[in-house]
Structures are given as structure tokens and as C-alpha cells.
C-alpha positions, 0 to 999 in steps of 0.5 A: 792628621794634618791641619794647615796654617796659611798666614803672612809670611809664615808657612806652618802645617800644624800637626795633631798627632794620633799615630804615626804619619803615613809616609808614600814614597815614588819612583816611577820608572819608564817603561812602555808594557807589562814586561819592560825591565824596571829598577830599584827606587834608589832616589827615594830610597836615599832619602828615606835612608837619611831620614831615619837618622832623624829622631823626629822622623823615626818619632812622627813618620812610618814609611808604608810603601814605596811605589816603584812600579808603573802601575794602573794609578788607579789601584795605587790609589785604591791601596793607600792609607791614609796618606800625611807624606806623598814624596815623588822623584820627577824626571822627563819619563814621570813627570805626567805620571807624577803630577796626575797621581799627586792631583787624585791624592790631593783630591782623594786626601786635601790634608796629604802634604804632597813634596816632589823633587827631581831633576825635572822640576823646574828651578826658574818657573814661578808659575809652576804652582799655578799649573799644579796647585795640588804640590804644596812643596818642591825640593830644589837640586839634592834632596836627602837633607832638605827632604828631611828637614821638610819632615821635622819642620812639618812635624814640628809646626815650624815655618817652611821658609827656615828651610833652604833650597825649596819652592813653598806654594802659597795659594799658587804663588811661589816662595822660593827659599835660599839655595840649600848647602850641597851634602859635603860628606856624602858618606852621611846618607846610609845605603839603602841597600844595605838597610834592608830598604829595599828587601822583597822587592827583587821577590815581588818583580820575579813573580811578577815575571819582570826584571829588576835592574840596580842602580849605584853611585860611586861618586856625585857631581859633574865638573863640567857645564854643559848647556844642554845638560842640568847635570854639571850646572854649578851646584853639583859641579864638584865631583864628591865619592861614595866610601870605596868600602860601603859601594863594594857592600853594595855591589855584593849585594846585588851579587848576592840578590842575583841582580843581572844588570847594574845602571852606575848613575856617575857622570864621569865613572873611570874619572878616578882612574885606580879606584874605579878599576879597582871597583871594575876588578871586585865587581868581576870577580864577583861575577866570576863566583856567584854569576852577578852582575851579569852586566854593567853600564855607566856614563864613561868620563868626557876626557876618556883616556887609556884606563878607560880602556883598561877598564872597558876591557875588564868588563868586556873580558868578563862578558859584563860590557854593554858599552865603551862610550866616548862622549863626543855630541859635536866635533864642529868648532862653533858648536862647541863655543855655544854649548859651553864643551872642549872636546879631546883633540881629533887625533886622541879620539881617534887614539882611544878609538884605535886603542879599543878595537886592538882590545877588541872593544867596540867604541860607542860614540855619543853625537846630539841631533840639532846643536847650536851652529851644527849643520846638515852636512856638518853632522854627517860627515862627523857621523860618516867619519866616527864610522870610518874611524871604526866607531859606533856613533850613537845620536840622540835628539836635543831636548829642553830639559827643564834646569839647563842652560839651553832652558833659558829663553835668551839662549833659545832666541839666540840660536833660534831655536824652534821646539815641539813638544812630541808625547811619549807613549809609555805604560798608562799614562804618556809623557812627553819630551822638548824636541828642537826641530830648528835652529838657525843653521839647520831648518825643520826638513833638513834636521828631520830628514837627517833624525830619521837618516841617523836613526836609520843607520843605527837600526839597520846598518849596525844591525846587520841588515843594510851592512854588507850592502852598503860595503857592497855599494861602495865597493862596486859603485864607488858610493859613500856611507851617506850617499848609499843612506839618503838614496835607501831611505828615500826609496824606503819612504816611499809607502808600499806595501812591502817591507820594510816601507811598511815599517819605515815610511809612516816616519818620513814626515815625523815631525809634524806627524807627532812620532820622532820620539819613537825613532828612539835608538834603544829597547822602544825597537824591539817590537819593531825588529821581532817584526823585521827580522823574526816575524816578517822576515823573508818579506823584509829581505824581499823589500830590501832586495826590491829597493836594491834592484831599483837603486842598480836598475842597470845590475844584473838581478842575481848580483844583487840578490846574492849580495842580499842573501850575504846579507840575511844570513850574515844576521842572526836567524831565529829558525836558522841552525847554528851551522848552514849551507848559503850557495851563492852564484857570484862571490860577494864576499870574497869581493867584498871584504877580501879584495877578489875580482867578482866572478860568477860560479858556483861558491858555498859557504858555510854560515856559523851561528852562535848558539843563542836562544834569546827570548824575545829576537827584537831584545837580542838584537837591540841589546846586540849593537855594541857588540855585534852578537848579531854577527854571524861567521862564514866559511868558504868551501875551499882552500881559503878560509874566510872569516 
């Protein structure tokens, strides 16, 4: 039991002992149903694994649950026993989650000491205890030895104000201690893993029919300082390793555990060029004898360079490759200066670039919507050039994250920035993100119509619906990627009762209408290609045929529903056999891509389909544009042979 003493300048929980101290520790994931993948609290997870190391904390504390699921709270709530401990990990996507769970706590037990940490709590605010007067304590940065100490302090009714790098609530005001020390031996935070912490939980998911995915560290920390990114900023700006042996324990574990897909959560991995191939190479072999993991995903490092690629290719050989990224955000010179970044040169991009597609590797190109000093046009021709060079740029929008320079209300009044605040529709409780939507080189219309034309481009461009018609396009009519996107987009707006204006057009004012966070470019799709490509499909090629014949009013209709249908069936069908028969009456293709004259006739082609039997088409195609798995192969019926 605990009993809280309040008193000048000392801050002490003084505790009657009967038992041991009950421990409840979470990691809510973000997940938007009952089937979205979910992975092991490996946050919470090294805390409690540097905890038991303690005799007071192994002494005073019996860990009962760690809650790692994005559960009604209600029956969360409904299970726990009385509760001393309540740890919560905080990010953008539990940050609601976390605090409505910690206030019925708070409400349920008033004794319950409840500690956050994370990410997302807020470093500078003074008034966060204020807005959340149930937290009694925040762990500011890393967490392992300051949440440790916090236990023994309360255990042993010392003063709080001894520990450095927390955030103590005194009757809602704020009394901040001295920065904590980073970790500077990170090998003296035990694996979780490896403890057997997390053992039963892969049990309870497949039963539950979810997915379980891993999360790893290779290493910690991020040279670089960014402003838009709380990663880097100072304290966690040297990069520390994990011991190459106890990762290796690790990836064998999640062999072993039949773990399909691992997260690496290092900023930069391939930083350490030999040891992170070496890394790549046990993981692969591992695979090839007990089939996991399936997959491996990583943030690849800001200054990638040819083992990069070697390692990329690896992966890929050995079919685990999501994605070979490189981190761009912005190539304009003054947008640069003001998020504190230098780039590679243009021309060791475009090398990298060059480099991976001889190796057969689709290189992922990192740009951010709305910087500081970037324009509607400037963004543009950078995307339109990153996909001319053969890359697959990938757009995110800025958001304010909590501990990041651009946080900062000096900077926001500097580059003028306008923000909103969008809701997040996930599992239960809705959470919510910081957009910017104007800045002082971009006003709110042009940045959102150039969200929604970047989204677009990825979602039906380099998913094989809108593709060969834009070939097509500039082919014919001399129309560039940009212009062919903005005149689609604006007739796909237009709200008819056709696919895909159906889909589309609710998301032209999508700003003011609250819904840019779902122009999201990743598994928030999924639902709306099984209904474009699987469910609705002929109407979706239909529209799409409509939009076409209107953008050409002047073209003959069968030209450009042949193109359409090159289009459909260069895509994966779910009721297609894996060899078809497609009669054209003009040879598009052939104009297309292998630079024939366009004739009318009689042309066959033969379409091949991989064999894939996804379970869900939208999952498939989603998790299809890095490797365009989605692409279908035709053959034409004579003598020459397209491929």
C-alpha cells in the first residue's frame, strides 16, 4: 500500500509493505481493428528487463501484466489488481489511449502511482501536470535507469527530487529535476527477449488470429539533428551499439518464435557498414533454415551509400526486403538551411539510385509535405524528378512532434506556420496528430491540394491503376507526370456516383473536413483498395475510362478504352487466372513502352499472373508498392515477345 507524503520540497511515497507491489506495465500499439498486426512491448519490455537487476525492485515489485494490445479499456480495467505501479510508453499513436487509461486508474485506485515516459511527453511544458493532474511522475528521454530508480526511490520513501531526468507533479505544478546521464553501457539492459519476458505472448496473439510483429535495436541514438524530428536532438545524438552477439540471440529468437516480420528501430541501420552486413547475412541465413523472419524493415542511414545497397540486396535476394530507402525530405537549398539537414549531392542520390535498380532494387525516396521555404512547385518537380530518376518517392505530412525543434513557438513564428489538429480514428479510443497546413511559402490550398496530389500518386500510380495511362499520356500527348495528376485528380473530385470519385472526391477539401490524416500512404489503405481493385472493380476501371475519355474529348473512345483495359490487367486480379488472354484493337503497348508506331488491328496478348493467394487484395497491394508484386507480365502473340 501506498501513502503519499506531500510536503516542502520533499517528494516521498511513504510505503506500508504487506506484499509485493503490484507492477502494470503498457505499449499500446497503433491499430485501427481487430485484425491490424500488433508487436512486442519491447519498451516496456527493457525497462522491466533493467529493473530486476535491482534487489530492491525484485524485493518490493511482482510485475502482473504487461498490457500490449489495444484493448476495450474497460475490461483492462475490470482485470487489474490492485494496482501500486502503472507504467505507460507514449507515443502520437497512444498518447489518448494512455492518458484516459491512466485517469480511470487514478480514479478507480488514488494510491496507484502512475509513471509515463516516451517520446511524446512533452519535455518543455510546464502545465502538462495541469491538463493531466492523475500522472504523478514523467520519465524524460531514456528510461531504463531512471524508471528504476523511480521504483527503489518509492520503495524506499526516498525523495523523488534525488532522481535526475523526471518531471514530479506537486499538486499540478511541475518540478522538473537535472537532466539524467544517457545509458553509456547499453549492454547493461538485459534482453527481453532473451529473459523470457515476453514468452506466451506470440500464444495469445495466434489465438487471437493476430499477427505479432518484432521489434529490435542494433544500435541507439542519431547523429543528426533534425528539426522536425526529436530523435537526434542532443541527448541521444551519439550513436551507442547493442553487443553484436546478444542482437544475434535475438534475431534467433524471433527465428525460432516464427516471428514473419521484424521493425529494427535504429535510425541509421547500415551506419556501421561490416557489422550491419554481417547482421543482414546471420538473419538470412536464418530464414533460409527455419523460414523466419520472413521480412525485415529498417530506417536506412541519411548518408546511404554502396553497402547499403549490398545489404538492400541481401535482403531482397532472400525475399526479406520491404524497402531500400533514401532519406531525402527536401532537395530545395533553403529548406535545408531551416531544418538544420545537408543531404548527399544530386548526383550520389541519383548514383544510389542507378546503383539499386542494376541490382534490381526499388529505391524508396523519403520527402516531407509542408517544410519550411519549400513550394508548391518546388515539392513537385522534386517528386516528378525522384520518379524520372526511377525512384518511389514516399510523402509524409509534417507534424509537430512534442520534443522537436519545430515544437518550439519561435520557430513556428518564424516560418509562419499554421497548424491543426486532425483525429486519428483507430481501435477504441482516437488519437490525434499536429499537421501543418500553411507555412510562409505555401498557403493552406495549395499544400492541401498538393497532400492529396502526392497521395494520389502513390495510391494509384505505383499501384498499378493509373500507370500506363500516364505512360500513355505523355507518350501521345506530350503530358508530364504533374500535369496528367493535377487534371485526373481534378476530374476525380468532382462527386459523381462513379468509382473511384466515389472514393476519392470526399477528400478534396480535406483540411477543413478533418480527413488528411487518412490520406496516410501505408495499411490505413487497405480497406479502400479491396474496394477499388477487388469489390468494385469493373466500376473502378469504368470511372477511370469516363475520366480518361473526358481528359481526350477529341480520341477515339476504343483508343483509350484499350489503354484502360492494359491498365486493368497489368494489375493483379483476384478472379484472374494466372495466364490470360487480353484482345486489344490497337497496340498500346507496343507504343507504349517498345516505341512502335500505334496501329489499329487485331493484337493478343497473353497476361501472366504470379500465383499469389493473398487473403486480404487490399493488405497485398499495399504491402506490394516497394516491390511492385502487383505487376503483371504480357506476352504478345507473335514473333516478338514483350516483357
Amino acid at each position: 500500500r501506498l501513502r503519499s507524503d506531500r510536503t516542502k520540497n520533499c517528494f516521498t511515497f511513504k510505503v506500508v509493505i504487506t506484499t509485493k507491489m503490484h507492477v502494470y506495465l503498457f505499449q499500446i500499439p497503433s491499430t485501427f481493428d481487430d485484425h491490424s498486426p500488433v508487436y512486442f512491448p519491447y519498451s516496456v519490455g527493457l525497462l522491466w528487463s533493467y529493473a530486476q537487476q535491482s534487489y530492491i525492485v525484485k524485493k518490493n515489485y511482482q510485475l502482473k501484466e504487461i498490457i500490449f494490445l489495444r484493448e476495450d479499456p474497460k475490461d483492462i480495467i475490470n482485470r487489474i489488481v490492485d494496482p501500486s505501479i502503472v507504467g505507460l510508453s507514449c507515443y502520437v499513436w497512444n498518447m489518448n489511449y494512455n492518458m484516459f487509461v491512466a485517469k480511470q486508474i487514478k480514479k478507480k485506485w488514488p494510491n496507484c502511482k502512475i509513471i509515463i515516459g516516451g517520446p511524446h511527453v512533452p519535455v518543455k511544458d510546464d502545465n502538462f501536470f495541469k491538463r493531466h493532474p492523475y500522472i504523478d511522475v514523467v520519465i524524460y528521454r531514456e528510461g531504463e535507469i531512471t524508471f528504476t530508480k523511480t521504483l527503489e526511490c518509492i520503495a524506499d520513501n526516498k525523495n523523488l527530487q534525488d532522481i535526475s531526468g523526471i518531471g514530479i507533479n506537486n499538486n499540478t505544478d511541475l518540478i522538473r529535476t537535472n537532466n539524467a546521464v544517457r545509458t553509456q553501457d547499453l549492454n547493461e539492459i538485459p534482453s527481453p527477449y532473451l529473459l523470457g519476458l515476453f514468452d506466451g505472448m506470440k500464444e495469445r496473439c495466434d489465438a487471437l488470429g493476430l499477427t505479432i510483429n518484432g521489434l529490435i535495436e542494433t544500435n541507439r541514438g542519431c547523429p543528426y539533428q533534425c528539426s522536425f524530428c526529436d530523435w537526434g536532438n542532443g541527448t541521444l545524438g551519439k550513436v551507442k551499439k547493442f553487443d553484436l552477439d546478444r542482437v544475434k540471440k535475438e534475431i534467433l529468437w524471433f527465428a525460432k518464435n516464427k516471428v514473419e516480420f521484424i521493425v529494427n528501430c535504429d535510425a541509421n541501420f547500415g551506419i556501421f557498414k561490416d557489422r550491419d552486413y554481417e547482421l543482414t547475412n546471420f538473419m538470412c541465413k536464418l530464414k533460409k533454415r527455419y523460414g523466419y523472419p520472413v521480412t525485415f524493415d529498417t530506417n536506412w542511414p541519411k548518408d546511404n551509400n554502396s553497402k547499403s545497397v549490398e545489404i538492400a540486396k541481401l535482403l531482397l535476394d532472400h525475399k526479406m526486403l520491404r524497402r531500400f530507402t533514401t532519406s531525402i525530405q527536401s532537395q530545395n537549398a533553403q529548406t535545408l538551411t531551416a531544418i538544420k539537414r545537408k543531404n548527399l549531392p544530386s548526383e550520389k542520390i541519383k548514383g544510389i539510385i542507378d546503383h539499386a535498380k542494376q541490382l534490381k532494387i526499388d529505391t524508396n525516396a523519403e520527402l516531407i509535405i509542408g517544410l519550411p521555404m519549400d513550394t508548391y512547385s518546388s515539392f513537385q518537380n522534386n517528386f516528378v524528378d525522384l520518379v524520372e530518376q526511377g525512384a518511389y518517392p514516399t510523402t509524409s505530412f509534417l507534424t509537430i512532434l512534442p520534443n522537436s525543434e519545430m515544437a518550439e513557438k519561435q520557430y513556428q513564428e518564424k516560418y509562419k506556420f499554421v497548424t491543426k489538429v486532425n483525429e486519428k480514428k483507430l481501435l477504441h479510443i482516437n488519437e490525434e496528430d499536429v499537421l501543418v497546413v500553411q507555412t510562409s511559402t505555401m498557403e493552406k490550398n495549395e499544400l492541401q491540394k498538393l497532400m492529396l496530389w502526392c497521395w494520389f500518386v502513390q495510391q494509384f500510380h505505383f499501384l498499378g491503376y493509373t500507370n500506363v495511362l500516364a505512360d500513355f499520356f505523355n507518350k501521345k500527348y506530350g503530358v508530364g507526370l504533374a500535369k496528367f495528376y493535377e487534371t485526373f485528380i481534378d476530374k476525380v473530385c468532382i462527386d459523381l456516383p462513379q468509382y473511384p470519385n466515389k472514393e476519392i472526391s470526399k477528400f478534396k477539401n480535406h483540411i477543413d473536413d478533418n480527413l488528411s490524416i487518412h490520406l496516410d500512404i501505408g495499411i490505413g489503405n487497405i480497406d479502400l483498395h479491396t474496394r477499388l481493385g477487388y469489390t468494385h472493380r469493373k466500376n473502378t476501371f469504368q470511372g477511370i475510362q469516363n475520366i480518361l475519355c473526358d481528359m481526350a474529348d477529341d480520341e477515339d473512345p476504343q483508343l483509350i478504352k484499350d489503354v484502360v483495359q492494359a491498365q486493368n490487367y497489368s494489375q493483379y486480379n483476384y478472379d484472374r487466372p494466372s495466364e490470360s488472354i487480353l484482345n486489344l484493337s490497337h497496340n498500346v503497348i507496343e507504343y507504349i513502352y517498345c516505341d512502335q508506331s500505334l496501329r489499329q488491328g487485331k493484337y493478343r496478348y497473353s497476361v501472366l499472373q504470379k500465383q499469389n493467394t493473398p487473403k486480404n487484395y487490399g493488405e497485398f497491394l499495399v504491402r506490394s508498392r516497394f516491390n511492385k508484386n502487383w505487376e503483371n507480365i504480357f506476352n504478345f502473340h507473335s514473333a516478338e515477345t514483350l516483357t
